[in-house]
mmCIF file of the N, C-alpha and C atoms, coordinates in Angstrom:
data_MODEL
# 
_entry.id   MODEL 
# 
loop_
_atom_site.group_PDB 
_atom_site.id 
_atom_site.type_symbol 
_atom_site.label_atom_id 
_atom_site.label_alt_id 
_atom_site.label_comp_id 
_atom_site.label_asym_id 
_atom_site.label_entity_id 
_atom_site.label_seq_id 
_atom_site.pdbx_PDB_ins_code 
_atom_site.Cartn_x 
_atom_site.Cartn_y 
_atom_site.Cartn_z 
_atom_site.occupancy 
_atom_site.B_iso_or_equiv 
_atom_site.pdbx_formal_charge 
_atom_site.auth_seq_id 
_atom_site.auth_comp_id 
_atom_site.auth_asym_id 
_atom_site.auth_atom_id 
_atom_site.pdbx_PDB_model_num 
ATOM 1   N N  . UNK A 1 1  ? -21.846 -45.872 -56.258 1.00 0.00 ? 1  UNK A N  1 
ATOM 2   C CA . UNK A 1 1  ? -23.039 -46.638 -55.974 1.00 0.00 ? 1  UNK A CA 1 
ATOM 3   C C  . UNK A 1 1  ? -23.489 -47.338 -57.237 1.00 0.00 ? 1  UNK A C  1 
ATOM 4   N N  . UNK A 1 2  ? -24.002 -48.577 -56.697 1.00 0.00 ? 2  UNK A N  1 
ATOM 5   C CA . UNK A 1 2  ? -24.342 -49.601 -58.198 1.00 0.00 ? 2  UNK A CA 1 
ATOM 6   C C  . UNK A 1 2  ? -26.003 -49.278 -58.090 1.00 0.00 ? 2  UNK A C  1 
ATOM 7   N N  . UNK A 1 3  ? -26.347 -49.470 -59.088 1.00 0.00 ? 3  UNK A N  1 
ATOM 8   C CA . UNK A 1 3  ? -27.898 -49.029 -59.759 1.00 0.00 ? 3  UNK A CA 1 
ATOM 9   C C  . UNK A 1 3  ? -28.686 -50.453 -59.639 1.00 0.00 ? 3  UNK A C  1 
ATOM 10  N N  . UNK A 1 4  ? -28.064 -51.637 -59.221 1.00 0.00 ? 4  UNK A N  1 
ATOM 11  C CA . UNK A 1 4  ? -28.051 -53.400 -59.301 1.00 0.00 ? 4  UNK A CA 1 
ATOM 12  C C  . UNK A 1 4  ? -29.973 -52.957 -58.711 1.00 0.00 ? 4  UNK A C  1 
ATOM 13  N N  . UNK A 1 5  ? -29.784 -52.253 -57.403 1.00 0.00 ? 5  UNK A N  1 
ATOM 14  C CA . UNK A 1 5  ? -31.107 -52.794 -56.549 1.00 0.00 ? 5  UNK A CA 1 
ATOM 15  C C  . UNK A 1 5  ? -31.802 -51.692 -56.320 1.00 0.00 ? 5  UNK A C  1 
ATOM 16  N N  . UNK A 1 6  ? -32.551 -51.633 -57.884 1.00 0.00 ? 6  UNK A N  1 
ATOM 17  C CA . UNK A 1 6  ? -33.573 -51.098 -57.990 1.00 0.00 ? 6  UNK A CA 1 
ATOM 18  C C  . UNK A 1 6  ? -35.303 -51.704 -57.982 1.00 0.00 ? 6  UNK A C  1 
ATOM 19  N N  . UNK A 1 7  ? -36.132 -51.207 -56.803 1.00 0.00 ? 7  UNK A N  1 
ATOM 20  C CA . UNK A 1 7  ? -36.965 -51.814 -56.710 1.00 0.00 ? 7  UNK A CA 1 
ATOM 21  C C  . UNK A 1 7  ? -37.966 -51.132 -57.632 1.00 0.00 ? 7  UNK A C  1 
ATOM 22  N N  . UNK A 1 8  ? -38.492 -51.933 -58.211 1.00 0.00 ? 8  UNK A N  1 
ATOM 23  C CA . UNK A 1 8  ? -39.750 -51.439 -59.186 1.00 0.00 ? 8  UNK A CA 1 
ATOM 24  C C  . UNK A 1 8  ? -40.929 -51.791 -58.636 1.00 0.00 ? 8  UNK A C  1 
ATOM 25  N N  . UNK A 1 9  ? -41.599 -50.590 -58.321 1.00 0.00 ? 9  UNK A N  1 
ATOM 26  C CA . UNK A 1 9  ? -42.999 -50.369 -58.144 1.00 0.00 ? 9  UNK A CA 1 
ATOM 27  C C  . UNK A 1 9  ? -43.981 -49.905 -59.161 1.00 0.00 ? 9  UNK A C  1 
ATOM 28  N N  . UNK A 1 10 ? -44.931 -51.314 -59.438 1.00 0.00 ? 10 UNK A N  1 
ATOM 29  C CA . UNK A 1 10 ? -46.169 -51.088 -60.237 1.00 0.00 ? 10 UNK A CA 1 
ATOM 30  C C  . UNK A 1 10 ? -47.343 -50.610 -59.664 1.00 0.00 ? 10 UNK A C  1 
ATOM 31  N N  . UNK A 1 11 ? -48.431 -50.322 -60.502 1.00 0.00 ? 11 UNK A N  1 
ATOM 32  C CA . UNK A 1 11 ? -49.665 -49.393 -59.603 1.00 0.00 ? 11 UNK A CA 1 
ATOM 33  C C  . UNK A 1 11 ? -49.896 -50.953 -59.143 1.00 0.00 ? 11 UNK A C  1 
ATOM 34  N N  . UNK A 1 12 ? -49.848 -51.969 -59.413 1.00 0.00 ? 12 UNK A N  1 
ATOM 35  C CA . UNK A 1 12 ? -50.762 -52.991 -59.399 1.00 0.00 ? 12 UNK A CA 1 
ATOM 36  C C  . UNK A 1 12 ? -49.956 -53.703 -57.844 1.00 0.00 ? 12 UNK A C  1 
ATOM 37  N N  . UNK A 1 13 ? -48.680 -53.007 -57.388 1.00 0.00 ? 13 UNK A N  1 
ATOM 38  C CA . UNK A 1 13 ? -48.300 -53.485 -56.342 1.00 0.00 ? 13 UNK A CA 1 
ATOM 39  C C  . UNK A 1 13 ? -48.586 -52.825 -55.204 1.00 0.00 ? 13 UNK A C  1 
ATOM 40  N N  . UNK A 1 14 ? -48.475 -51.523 -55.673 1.00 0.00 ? 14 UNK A N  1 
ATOM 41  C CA . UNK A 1 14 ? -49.042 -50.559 -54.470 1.00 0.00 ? 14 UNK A CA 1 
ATOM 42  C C  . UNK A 1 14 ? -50.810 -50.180 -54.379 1.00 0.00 ? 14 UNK A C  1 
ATOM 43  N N  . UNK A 1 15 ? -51.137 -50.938 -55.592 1.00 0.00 ? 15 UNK A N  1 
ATOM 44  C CA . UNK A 1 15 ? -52.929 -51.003 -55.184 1.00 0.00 ? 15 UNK A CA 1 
ATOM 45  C C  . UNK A 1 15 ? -53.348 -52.140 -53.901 1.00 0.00 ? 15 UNK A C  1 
ATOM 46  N N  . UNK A 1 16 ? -51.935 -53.555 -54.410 1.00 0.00 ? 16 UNK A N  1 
ATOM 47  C CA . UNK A 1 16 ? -51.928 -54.353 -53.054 1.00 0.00 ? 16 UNK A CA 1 
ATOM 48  C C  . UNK A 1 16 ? -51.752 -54.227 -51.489 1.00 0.00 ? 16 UNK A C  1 
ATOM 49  N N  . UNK A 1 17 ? -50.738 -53.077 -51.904 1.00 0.00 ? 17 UNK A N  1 
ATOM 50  C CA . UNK A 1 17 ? -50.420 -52.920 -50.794 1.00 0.00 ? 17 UNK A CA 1 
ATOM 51  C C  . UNK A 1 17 ? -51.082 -52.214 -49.753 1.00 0.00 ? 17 UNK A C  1 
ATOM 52  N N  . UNK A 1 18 ? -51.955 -51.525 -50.430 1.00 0.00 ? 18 UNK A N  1 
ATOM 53  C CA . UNK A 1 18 ? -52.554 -50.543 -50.019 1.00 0.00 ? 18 UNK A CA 1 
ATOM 54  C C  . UNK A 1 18 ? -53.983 -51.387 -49.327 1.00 0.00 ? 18 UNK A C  1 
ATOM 55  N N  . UNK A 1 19 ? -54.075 -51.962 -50.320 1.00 0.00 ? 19 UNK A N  1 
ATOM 56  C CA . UNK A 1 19 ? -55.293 -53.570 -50.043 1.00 0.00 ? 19 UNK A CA 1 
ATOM 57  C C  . UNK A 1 19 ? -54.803 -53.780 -48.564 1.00 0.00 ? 19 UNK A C  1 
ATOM 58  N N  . UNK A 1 20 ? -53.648 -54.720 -48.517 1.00 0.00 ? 20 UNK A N  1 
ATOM 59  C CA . UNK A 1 20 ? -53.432 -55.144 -47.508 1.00 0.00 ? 20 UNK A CA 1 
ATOM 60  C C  . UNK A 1 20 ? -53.561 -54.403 -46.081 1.00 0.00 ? 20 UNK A C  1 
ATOM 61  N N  . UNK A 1 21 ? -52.718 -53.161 -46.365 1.00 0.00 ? 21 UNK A N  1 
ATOM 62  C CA . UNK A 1 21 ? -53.282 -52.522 -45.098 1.00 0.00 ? 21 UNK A CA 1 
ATOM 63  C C  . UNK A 1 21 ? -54.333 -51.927 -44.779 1.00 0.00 ? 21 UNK A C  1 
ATOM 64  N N  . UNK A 1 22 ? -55.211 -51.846 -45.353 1.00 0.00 ? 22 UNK A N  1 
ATOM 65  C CA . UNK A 1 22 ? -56.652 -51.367 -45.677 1.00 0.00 ? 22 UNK A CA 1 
ATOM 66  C C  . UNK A 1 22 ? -57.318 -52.755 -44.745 1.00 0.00 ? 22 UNK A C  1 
ATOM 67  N N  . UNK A 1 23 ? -56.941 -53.975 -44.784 1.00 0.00 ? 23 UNK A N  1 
ATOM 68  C CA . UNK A 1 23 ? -58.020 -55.097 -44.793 1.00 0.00 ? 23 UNK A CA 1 
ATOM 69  C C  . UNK A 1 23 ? -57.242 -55.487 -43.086 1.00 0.00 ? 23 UNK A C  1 
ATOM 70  N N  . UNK A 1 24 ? -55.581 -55.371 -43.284 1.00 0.00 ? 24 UNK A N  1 
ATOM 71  C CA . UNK A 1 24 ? -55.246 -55.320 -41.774 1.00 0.00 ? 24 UNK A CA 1 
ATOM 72  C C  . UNK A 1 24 ? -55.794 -54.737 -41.243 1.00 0.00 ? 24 UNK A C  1 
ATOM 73  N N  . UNK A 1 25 ? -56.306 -53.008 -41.403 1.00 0.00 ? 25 UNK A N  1 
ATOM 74  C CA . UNK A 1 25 ? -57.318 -52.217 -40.311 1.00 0.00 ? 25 UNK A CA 1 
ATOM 75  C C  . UNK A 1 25 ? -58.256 -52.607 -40.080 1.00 0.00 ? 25 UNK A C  1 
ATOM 76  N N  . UNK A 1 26 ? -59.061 -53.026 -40.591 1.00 0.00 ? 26 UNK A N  1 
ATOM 77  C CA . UNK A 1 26 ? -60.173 -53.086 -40.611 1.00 0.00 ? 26 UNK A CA 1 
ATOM 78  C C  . UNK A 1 26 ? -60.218 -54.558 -39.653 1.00 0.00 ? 26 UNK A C  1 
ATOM 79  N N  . UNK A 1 27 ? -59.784 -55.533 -40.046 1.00 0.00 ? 27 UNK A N  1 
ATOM 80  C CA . UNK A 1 27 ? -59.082 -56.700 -39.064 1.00 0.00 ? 27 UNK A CA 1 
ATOM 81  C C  . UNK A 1 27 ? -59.292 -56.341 -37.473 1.00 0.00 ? 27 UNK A C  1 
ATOM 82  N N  . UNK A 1 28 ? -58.351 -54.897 -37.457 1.00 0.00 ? 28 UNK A N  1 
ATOM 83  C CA . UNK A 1 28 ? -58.199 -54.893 -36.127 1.00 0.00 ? 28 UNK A CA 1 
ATOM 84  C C  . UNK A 1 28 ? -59.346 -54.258 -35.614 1.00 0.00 ? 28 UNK A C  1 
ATOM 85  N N  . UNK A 1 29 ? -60.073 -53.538 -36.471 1.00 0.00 ? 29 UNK A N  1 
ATOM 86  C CA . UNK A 1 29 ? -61.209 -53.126 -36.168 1.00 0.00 ? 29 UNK A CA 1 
ATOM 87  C C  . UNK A 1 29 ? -62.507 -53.723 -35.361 1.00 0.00 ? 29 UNK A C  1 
ATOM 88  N N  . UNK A 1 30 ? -62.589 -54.525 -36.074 1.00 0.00 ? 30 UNK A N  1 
ATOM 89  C CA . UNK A 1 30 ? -63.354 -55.380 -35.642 1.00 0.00 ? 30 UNK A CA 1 
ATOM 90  C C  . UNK A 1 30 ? -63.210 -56.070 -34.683 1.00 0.00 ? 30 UNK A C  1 
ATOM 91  N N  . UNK A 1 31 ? -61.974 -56.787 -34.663 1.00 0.00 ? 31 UNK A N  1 
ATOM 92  C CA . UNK A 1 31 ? -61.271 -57.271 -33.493 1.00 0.00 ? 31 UNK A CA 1 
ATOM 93  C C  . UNK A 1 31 ? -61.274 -56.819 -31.805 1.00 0.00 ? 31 UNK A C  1 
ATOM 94  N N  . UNK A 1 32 ? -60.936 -55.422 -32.180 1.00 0.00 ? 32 UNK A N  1 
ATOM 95  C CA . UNK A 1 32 ? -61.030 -54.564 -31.025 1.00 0.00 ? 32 UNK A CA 1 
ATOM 96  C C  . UNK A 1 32 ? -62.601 -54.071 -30.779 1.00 0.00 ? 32 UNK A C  1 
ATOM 97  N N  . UNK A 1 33 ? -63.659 -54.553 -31.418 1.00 0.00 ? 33 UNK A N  1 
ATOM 98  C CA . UNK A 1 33 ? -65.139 -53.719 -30.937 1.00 0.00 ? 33 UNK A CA 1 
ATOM 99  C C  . UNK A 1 33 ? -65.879 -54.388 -29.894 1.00 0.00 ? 33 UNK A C  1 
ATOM 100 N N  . UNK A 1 34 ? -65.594 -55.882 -29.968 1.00 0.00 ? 34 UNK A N  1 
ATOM 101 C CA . UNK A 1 34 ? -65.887 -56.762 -28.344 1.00 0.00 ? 34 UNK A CA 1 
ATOM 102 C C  . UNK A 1 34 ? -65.790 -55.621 -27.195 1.00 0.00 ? 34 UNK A C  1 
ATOM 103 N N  . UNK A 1 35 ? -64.510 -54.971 -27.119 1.00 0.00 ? 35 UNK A N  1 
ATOM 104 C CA . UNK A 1 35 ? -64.051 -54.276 -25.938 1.00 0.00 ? 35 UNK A CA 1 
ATOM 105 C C  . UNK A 1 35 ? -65.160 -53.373 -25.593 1.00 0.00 ? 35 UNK A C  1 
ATOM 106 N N  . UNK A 1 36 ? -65.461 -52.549 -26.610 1.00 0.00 ? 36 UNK A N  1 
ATOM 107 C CA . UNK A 1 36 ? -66.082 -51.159 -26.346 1.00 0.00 ? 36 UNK A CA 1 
ATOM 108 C C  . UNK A 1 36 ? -67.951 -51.556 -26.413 1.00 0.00 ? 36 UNK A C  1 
ATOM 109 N N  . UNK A 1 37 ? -68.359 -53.259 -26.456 1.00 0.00 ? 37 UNK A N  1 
ATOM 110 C CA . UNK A 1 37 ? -69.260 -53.060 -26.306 1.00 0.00 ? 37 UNK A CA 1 
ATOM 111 C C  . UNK A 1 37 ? -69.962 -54.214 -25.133 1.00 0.00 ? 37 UNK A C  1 
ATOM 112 N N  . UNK A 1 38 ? -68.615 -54.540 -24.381 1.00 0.00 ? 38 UNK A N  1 
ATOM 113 C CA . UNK A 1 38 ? -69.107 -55.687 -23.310 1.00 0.00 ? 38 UNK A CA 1 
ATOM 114 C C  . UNK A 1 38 ? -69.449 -54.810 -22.209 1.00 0.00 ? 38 UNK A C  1 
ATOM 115 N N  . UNK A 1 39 ? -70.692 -55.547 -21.845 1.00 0.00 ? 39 UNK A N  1 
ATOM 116 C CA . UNK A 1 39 ? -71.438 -55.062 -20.825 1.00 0.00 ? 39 UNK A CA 1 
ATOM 117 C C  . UNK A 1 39 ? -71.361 -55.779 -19.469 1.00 0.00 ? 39 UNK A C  1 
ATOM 118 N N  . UNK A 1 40 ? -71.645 -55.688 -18.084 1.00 0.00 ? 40 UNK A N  1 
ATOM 119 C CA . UNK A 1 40 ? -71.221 -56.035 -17.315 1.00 0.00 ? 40 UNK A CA 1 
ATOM 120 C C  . UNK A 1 40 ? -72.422 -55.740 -16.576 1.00 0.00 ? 40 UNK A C  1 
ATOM 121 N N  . UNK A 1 41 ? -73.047 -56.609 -15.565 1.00 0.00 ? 41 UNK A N  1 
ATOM 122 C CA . UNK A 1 41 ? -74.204 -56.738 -14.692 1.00 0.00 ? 41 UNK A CA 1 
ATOM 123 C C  . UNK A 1 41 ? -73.786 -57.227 -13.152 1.00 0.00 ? 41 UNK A C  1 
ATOM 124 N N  . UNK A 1 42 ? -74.398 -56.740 -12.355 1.00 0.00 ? 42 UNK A N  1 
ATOM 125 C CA . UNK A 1 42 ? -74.525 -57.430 -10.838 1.00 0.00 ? 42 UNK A CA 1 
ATOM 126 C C  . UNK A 1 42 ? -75.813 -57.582 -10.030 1.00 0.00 ? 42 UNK A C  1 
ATOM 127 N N  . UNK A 1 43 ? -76.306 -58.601 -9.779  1.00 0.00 ? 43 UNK A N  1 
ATOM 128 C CA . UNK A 1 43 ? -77.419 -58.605 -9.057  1.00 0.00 ? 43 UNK A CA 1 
ATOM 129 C C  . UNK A 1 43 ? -76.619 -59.140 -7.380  1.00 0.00 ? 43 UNK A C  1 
ATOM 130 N N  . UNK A 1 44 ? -78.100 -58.912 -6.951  1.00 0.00 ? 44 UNK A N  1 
ATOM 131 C CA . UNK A 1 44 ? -77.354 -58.673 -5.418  1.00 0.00 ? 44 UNK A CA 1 
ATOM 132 C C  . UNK A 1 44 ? -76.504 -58.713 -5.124  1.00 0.00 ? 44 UNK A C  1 
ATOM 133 N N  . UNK A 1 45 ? -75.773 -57.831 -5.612  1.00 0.00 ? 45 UNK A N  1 
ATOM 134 C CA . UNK A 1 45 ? -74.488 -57.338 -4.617  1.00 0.00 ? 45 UNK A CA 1 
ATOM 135 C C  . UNK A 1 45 ? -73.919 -55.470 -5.041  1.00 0.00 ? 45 UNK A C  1 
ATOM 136 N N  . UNK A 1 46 ? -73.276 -55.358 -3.801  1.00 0.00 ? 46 UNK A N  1 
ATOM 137 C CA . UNK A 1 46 ? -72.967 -54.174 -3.623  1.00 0.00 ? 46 UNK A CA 1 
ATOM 138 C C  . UNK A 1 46 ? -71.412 -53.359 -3.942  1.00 0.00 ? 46 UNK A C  1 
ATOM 139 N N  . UNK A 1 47 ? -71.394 -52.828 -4.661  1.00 0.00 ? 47 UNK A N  1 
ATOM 140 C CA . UNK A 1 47 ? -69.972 -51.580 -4.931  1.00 0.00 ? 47 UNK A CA 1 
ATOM 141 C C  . UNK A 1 47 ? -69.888 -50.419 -3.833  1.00 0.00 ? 47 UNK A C  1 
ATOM 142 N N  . UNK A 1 48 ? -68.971 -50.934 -2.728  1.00 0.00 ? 48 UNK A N  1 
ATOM 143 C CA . UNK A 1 48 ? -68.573 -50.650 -2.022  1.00 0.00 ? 48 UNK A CA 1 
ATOM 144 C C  . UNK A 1 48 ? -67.555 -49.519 -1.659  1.00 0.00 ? 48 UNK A C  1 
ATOM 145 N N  . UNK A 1 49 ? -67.329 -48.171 -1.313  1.00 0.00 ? 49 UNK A N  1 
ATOM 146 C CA . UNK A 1 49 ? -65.727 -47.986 -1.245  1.00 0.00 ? 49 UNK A CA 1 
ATOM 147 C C  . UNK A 1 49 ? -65.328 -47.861 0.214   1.00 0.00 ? 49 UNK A C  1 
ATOM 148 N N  . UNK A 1 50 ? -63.970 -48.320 0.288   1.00 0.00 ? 50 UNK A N  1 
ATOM 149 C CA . UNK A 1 50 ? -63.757 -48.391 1.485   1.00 0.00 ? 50 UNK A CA 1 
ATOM 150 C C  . UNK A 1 50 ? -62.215 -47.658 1.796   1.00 0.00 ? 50 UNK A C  1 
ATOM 151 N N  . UNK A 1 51 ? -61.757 -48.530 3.060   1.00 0.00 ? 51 UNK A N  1 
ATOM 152 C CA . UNK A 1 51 ? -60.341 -47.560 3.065   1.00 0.00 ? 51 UNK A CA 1 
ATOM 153 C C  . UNK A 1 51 ? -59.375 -48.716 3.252   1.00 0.00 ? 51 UNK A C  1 
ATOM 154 N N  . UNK A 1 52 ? -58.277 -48.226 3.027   1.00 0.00 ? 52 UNK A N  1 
ATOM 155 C CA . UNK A 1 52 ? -56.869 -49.194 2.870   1.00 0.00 ? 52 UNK A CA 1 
ATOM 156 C C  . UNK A 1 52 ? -55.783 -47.821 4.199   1.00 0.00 ? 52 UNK A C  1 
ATOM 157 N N  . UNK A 1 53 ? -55.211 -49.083 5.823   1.00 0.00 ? 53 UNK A N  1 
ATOM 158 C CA . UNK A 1 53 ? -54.593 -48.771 5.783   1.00 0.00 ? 53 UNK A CA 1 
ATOM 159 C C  . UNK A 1 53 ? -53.093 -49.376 6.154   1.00 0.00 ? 53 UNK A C  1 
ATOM 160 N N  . UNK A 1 54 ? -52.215 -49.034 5.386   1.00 0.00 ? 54 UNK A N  1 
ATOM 161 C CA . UNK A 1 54 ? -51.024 -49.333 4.897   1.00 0.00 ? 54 UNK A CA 1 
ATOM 162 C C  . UNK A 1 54 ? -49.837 -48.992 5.464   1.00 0.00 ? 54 UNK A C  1 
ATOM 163 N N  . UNK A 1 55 ? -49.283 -49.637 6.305   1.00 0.00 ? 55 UNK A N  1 
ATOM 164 C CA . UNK A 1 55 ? -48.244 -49.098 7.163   1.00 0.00 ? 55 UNK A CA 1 
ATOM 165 C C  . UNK A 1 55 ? -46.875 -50.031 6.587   1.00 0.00 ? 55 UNK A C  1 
ATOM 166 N N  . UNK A 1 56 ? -45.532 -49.029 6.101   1.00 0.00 ? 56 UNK A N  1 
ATOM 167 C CA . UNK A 1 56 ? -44.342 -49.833 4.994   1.00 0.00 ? 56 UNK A CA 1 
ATOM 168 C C  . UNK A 1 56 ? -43.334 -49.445 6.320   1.00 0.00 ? 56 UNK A C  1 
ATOM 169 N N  . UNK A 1 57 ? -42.475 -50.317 6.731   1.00 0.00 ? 57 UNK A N  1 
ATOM 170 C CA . UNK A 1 57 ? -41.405 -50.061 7.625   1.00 0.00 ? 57 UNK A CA 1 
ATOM 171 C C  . UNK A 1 57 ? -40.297 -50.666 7.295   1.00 0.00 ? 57 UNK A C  1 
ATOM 172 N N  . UNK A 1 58 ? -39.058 -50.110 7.693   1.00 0.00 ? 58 UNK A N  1 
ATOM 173 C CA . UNK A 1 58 ? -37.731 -50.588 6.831   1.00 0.00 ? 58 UNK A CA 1 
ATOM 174 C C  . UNK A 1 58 ? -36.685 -50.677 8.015   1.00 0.00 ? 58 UNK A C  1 
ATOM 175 N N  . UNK A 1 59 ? -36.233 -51.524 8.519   1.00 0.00 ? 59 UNK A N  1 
ATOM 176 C CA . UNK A 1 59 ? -35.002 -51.784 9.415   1.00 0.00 ? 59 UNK A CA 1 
ATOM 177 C C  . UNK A 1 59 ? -34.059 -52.651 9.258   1.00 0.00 ? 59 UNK A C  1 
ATOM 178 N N  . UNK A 1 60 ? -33.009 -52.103 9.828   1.00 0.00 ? 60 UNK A N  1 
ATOM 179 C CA . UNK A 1 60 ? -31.616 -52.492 9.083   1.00 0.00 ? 60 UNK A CA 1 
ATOM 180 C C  . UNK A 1 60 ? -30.650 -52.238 10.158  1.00 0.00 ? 60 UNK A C  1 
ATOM 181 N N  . UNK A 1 61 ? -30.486 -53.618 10.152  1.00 0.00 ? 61 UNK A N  1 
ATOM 182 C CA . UNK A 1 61 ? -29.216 -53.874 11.334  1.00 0.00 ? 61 UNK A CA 1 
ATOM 183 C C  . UNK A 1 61 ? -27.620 -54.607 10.961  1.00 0.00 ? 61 UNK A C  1 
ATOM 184 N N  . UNK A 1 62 ? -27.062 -53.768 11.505  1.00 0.00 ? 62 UNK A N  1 
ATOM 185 C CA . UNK A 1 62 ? -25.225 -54.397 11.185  1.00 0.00 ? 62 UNK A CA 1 
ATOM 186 C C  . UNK A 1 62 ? -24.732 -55.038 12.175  1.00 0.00 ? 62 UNK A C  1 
ATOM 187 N N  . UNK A 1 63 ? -23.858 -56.046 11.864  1.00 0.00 ? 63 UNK A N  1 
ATOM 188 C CA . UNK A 1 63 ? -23.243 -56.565 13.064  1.00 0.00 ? 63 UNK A CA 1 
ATOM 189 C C  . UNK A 1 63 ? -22.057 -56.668 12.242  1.00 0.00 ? 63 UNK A C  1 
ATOM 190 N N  . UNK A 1 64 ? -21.287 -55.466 12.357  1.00 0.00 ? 64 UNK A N  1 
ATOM 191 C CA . UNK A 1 64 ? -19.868 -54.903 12.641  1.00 0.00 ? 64 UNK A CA 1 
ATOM 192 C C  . UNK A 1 64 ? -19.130 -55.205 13.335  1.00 0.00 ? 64 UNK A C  1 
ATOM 193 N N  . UNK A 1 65 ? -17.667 -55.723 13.399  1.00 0.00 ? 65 UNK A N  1 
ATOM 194 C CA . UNK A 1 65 ? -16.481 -55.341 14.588  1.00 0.00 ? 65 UNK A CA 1 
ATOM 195 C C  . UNK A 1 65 ? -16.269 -54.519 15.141  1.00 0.00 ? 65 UNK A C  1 
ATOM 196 N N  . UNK A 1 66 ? -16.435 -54.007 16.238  1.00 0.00 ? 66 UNK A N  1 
ATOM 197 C CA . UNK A 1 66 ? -16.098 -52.983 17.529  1.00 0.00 ? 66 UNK A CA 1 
ATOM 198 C C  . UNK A 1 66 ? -14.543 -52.170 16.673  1.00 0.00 ? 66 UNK A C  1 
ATOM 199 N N  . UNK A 1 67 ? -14.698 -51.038 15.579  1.00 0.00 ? 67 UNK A N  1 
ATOM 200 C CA . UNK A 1 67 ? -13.526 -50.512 15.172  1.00 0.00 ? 67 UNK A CA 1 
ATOM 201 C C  . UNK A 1 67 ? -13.654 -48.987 16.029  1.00 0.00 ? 67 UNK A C  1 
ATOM 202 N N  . UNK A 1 68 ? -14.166 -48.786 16.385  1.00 0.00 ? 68 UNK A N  1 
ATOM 203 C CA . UNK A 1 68 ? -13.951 -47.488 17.263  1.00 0.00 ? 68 UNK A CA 1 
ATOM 204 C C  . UNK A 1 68 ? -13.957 -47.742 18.636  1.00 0.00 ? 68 UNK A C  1 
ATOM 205 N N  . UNK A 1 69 ? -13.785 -48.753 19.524  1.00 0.00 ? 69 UNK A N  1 
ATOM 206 C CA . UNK A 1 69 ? -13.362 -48.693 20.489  1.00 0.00 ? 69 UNK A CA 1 
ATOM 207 C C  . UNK A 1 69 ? -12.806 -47.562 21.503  1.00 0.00 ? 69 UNK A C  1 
ATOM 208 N N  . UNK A 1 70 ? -13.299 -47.141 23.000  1.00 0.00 ? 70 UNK A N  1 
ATOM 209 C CA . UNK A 1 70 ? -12.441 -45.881 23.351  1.00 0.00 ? 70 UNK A CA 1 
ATOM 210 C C  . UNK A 1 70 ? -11.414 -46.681 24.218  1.00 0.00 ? 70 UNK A C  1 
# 
């Protein structure tokens, strides 16, 4: 093994780096707080529950040559 690709890490790169993902979180942080604080209203009208019913049917037809013949 050749020694060629050695990466050198300074404090001053991993203070960046550390920056960076520090400022990405926080990014998403914020980003994502819309969600947890939209509110939602209804005037006249009603939330209902009701019923669903659902009938699934499957048919399947061949049109074969007569091989068993008596």
């Amino acid at each position: 093994m050749s020694s060629d690709n050695n990466l050198e890490l300074s404090r001053r790169k991993i203070l960046a780096g550390m920056g960076a993902v520090g400022a990405a979180g926080a990014g998403a942080g914020i980003g994502t707080s819309a969600l947890f604080n939209d509110t939602e209203s209804f005037e006249d009208n009603q939330l209902t529950a009701g019923s669903l019913d659902l009938k699934i049917d499957w048919e399947e037809h061949y049109s074969f040559p007569q091989i068993y013949d008596d």
